[in-house]
N, C-alpha and C positions, 0 to 999 in steps of 0.2 A: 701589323700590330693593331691598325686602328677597328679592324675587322676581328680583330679576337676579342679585345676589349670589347666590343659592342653585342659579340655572342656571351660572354662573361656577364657583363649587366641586362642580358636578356634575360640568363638562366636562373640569375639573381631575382630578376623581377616576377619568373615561373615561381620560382618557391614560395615566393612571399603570398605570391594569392592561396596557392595550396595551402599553405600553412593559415591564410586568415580563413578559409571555407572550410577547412578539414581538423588542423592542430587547435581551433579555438575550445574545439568538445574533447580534447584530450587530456593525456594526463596532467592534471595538477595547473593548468594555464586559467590564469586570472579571467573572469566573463565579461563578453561585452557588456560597457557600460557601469563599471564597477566603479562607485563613489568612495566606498569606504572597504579597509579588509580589517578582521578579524579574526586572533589566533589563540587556539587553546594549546595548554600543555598536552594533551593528548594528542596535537596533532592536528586536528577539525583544521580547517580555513573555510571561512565563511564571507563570500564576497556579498556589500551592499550594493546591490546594483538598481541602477535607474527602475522604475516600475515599468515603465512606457519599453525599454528597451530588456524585455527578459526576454527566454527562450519561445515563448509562448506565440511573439507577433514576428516574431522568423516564419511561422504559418501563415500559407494566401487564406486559409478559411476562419483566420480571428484576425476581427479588424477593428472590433471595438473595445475598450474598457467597461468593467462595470464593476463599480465600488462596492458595491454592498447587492444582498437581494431585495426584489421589491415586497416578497414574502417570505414570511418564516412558519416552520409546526407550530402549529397548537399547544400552550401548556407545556412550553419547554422551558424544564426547569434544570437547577445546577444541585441535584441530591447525589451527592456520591459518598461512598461508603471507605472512600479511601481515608489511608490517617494523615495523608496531604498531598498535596495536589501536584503532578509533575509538573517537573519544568525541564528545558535543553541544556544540557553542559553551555554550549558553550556563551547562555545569557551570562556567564559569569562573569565575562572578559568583554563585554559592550554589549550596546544596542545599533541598529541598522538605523540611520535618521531615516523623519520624514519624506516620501516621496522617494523609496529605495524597498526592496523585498531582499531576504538574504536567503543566498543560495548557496550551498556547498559545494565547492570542489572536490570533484571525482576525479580519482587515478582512474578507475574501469569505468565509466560511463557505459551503458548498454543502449544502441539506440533498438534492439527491440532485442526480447524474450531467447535466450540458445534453449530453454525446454517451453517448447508450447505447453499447456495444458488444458486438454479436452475436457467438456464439461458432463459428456453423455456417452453411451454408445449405443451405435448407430440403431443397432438390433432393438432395442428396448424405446417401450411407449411413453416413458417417462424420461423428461426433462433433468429431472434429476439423479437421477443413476448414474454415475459416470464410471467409464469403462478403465479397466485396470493398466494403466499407462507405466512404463517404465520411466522411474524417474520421483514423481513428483507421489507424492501419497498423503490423504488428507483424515481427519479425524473433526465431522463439519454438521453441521443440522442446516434442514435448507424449508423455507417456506416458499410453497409453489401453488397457484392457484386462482390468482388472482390476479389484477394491474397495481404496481405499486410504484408510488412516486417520494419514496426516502424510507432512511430507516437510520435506526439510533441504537447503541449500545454500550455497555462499562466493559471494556477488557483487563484483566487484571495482567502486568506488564512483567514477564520473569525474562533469565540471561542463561538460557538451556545450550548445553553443552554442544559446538556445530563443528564438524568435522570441515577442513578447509575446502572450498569448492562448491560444500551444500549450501542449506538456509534453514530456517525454522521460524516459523510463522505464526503471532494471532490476529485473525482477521475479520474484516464486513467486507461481503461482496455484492453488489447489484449488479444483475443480470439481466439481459434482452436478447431474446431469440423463438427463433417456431422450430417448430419437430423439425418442417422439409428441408430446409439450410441451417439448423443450429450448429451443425458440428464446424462448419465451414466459416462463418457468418456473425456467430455470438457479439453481442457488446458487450464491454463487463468495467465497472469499475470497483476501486476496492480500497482499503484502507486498512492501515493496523502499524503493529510493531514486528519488527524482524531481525534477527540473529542474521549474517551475510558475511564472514568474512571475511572472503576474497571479494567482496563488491568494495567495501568500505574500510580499506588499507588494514587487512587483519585485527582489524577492531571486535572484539567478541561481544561487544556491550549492544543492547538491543537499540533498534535505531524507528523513529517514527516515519510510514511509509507510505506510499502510495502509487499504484498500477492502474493503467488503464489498456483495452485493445477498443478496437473498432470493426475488428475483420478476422475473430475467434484467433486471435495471433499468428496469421499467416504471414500477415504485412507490416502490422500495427502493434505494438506491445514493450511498452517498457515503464522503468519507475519514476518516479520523482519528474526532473526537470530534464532527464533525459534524451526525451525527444519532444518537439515544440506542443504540445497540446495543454496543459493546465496551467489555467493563470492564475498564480499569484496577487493575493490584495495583503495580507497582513505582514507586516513588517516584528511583526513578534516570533514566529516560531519559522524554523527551518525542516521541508524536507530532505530528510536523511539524516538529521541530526539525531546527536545520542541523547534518550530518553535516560532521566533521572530523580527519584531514585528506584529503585525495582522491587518487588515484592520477594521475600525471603521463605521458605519453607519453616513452617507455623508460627512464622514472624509479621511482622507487618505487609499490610499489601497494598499496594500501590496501582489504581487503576487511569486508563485514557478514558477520555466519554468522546465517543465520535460520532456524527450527525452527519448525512447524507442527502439532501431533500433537491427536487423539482423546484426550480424559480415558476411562480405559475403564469409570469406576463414574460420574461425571457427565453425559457426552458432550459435556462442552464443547470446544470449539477453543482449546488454548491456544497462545499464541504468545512466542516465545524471542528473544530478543537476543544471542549470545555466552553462552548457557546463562542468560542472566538470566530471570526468569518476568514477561514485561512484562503479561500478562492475558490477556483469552479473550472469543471471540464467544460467549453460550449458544446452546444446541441448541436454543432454542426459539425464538432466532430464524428458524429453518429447517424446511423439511421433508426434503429431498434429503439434507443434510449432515447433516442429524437422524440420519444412519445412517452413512453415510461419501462420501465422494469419487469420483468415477468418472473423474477426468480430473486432471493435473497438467501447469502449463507451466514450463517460466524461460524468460527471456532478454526480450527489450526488446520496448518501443510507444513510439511519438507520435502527439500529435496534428498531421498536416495539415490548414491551415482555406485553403490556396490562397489567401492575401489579396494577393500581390500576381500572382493571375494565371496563376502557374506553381505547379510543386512548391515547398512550404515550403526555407526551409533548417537548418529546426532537424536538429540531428546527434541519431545515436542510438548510444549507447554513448559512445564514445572522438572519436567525429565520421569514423571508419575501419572498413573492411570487415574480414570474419572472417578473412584470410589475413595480415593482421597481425599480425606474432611475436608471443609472450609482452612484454607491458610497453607494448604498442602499440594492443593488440585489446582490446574491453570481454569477459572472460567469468565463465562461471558453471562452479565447480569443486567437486567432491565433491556430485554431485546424488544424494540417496537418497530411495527413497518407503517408508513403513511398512506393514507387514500387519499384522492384526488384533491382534495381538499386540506390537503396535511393535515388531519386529524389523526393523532398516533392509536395505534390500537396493539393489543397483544399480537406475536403470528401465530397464523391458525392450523394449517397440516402440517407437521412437520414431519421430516423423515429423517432418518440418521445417511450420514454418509461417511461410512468403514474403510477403505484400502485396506488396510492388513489388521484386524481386530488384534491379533498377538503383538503386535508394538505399539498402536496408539488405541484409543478407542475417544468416545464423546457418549454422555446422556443427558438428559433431559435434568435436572438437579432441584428439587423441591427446596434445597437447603438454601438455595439462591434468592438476592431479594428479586421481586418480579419473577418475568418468565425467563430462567437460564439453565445456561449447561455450565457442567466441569468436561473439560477436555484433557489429553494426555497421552504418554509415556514415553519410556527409557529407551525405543530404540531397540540392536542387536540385544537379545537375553535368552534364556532358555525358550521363550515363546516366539521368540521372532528372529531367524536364522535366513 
């Protein structure tokens, strides 16, 4: 007896570790170091959890804090063209106190990427071509040409119709990579809003987001908190939380302004909100971006998984193509990239990047204030089968 009992509380004692190493990133379980929680009627849970103890210093390669950057761009200003400013569901129902960053609990937590997505192919001279992958399809303008250390943009935020399983995406991306090992190798990180809603409990409402890889997503690659790599400083806004309120078809529109820049005494990536300092990738998550950027995109992705056969019908953007007036077309306005010196400047070459021209497209939009696109479409139609 006394020997079963003590194999009993042994087995006892197996679980428990498994479940604190393994069950603590699953579903719906409260996060280390949670001070306060918070609940929306829709469902959100948003844990306050200690600053010092987020997923971030679970990494051997972040050991330090850093509250703020020691540098900011040039002449960044707060002009946005929205008729007001977002905010998260769920500030309704509290705030995170001092010395706490709030995280949301994920049912599907992903610790890296189920569709890589390549940025080139291999065949072609150009960084930015990327080859026609099953799966993932983009309607994107890309500046390439130069070193670039941040970039900045207005996305206008819509709630496009996502078939379950896929996503729909508007985005900024920064990229680091060379011809001889891009495809393998890439850094990328990224920002925007996105439609998921098998990621975020069937929730169809567009949510504010955020990707990073280290190793063109062979190894490395997932959103939000993840997997341990981006640290959280503000205690105001959540990722993955649902963006509110959206922009309407020839209704009012509602944009994010997201800022991306090189700390120039750290070399961390910090990343901006409406001028707020939400946190930073460190540099030593990387090596590419360890120095700076070689490539910048906006504008939208989905994912097609062809489940029933044909092209998906999830919409990208607005669920309309780029020839869509103002108030109609999804775009991206006021694009700027940084030089060494965060001083923002227009992008200079740009090129289009198409996947399927019959279901989404992106151009170049004179109608935009600054230098922008409209991006778009419907998806499965007569053009795109």
């Amino acid at each position: 007896m006394a020997l079963e009992k003590d194999r009993t509380c042994l087995t006892l004692f197996l679980i428990i570790i498994v479940c604190q190493s393994v069950c603590s990133s699953s579903s719906g379980l409260k996060h280390k170091g949670t001070i306060k929680t918070i609940k929306t009627k829709d469902g959100e849970v948003i844990d306050c959890v200690d600053i010092y103890k987020q997923p971030a210093f679970d990494n051997p390669l972040i050991k330090d804090l850093q509250m703020s950057p020691t540098s900011y761009p040039n002449e960044m200003k707060d002009e946005s063209r929205s008729d007001i400013k977002l905010f998260q569901n769920w500030q309704k129902y509290g705030e995170c106190p001092e010395g706490t960053i709030p995280i949301l609990r994920m049912e599907n937590p992903s610790n890296h990427t189920e569709y890589p997505s390549p940025f080139i192919n291999r065949d072609q001279s150009s960084l930015i071509r990327r080859s026609p992958t099953t799966g993932r399809e983009y309607a994107m303008i890309s500046d390439e040409g130069t070193n670039y250390y941040g970039a900045s943009a207005w996305l206008n935020v819509w709630s496009p119709n996502v078939e379950y399983g896929e996503l729909s995406a508007g985005k900024m991306t920064l990229i680091s990579g060379t011809l001889r090992d891009f495809y393998d190798n890439y850094n990328s990180i990224e920002v925007g809003w996105t439609v998921y809603p098998s990621r975020y409990k069937n929730n169809k409402k567009p949510k504010f987001y955020i990707y990073w890889t280290s190793d063109g997503d062979r190894k490395t690659g997932c959103y939000d908190h993840d997997c341990n790599g981006f640290v959280q400083t503000s205690r105001a806004l959540t990722l993955g939380g649902t963006i509110d309120p959206i922009s309407t078809y020839g209704g009012n529109q509602y944009e994010m302004f997201v800022t991306i820049f090189k700390d120039k005494i750290t070399g961390n990536w910090w990343l901006q909100f409406y001028g707020e300092n939400m946190g930073y990738w460190p540099s030593t998550l990387f090596k590419g971006l360890a120095n700076n950027a070689t490539i910048v995109n906006w504008g939208g992705e989905i994912l097609n998984d062809r489940s029933s056969g044909h092209h998906t019908t999830t919409q990208m953007g607005s669920g309309h193509f780029s020839s869509g007036s103002f108030r109609k077309a999804a775009y991206v306005a006021k694009m700027k990239v940084y030089d060494v010196n965060l001083v923002p400047k227009d992008p200079g070459y740009l090129v289009k990047i198409q996947s399927n021209q019959g279901c989404y497209d992106v151009n170049i939009d004179h109608r935009i204030l600054g230098k922008g696109i409209s991006y778009g479409g419907p998806g499965f139609s007569s053009t795109c089968f």
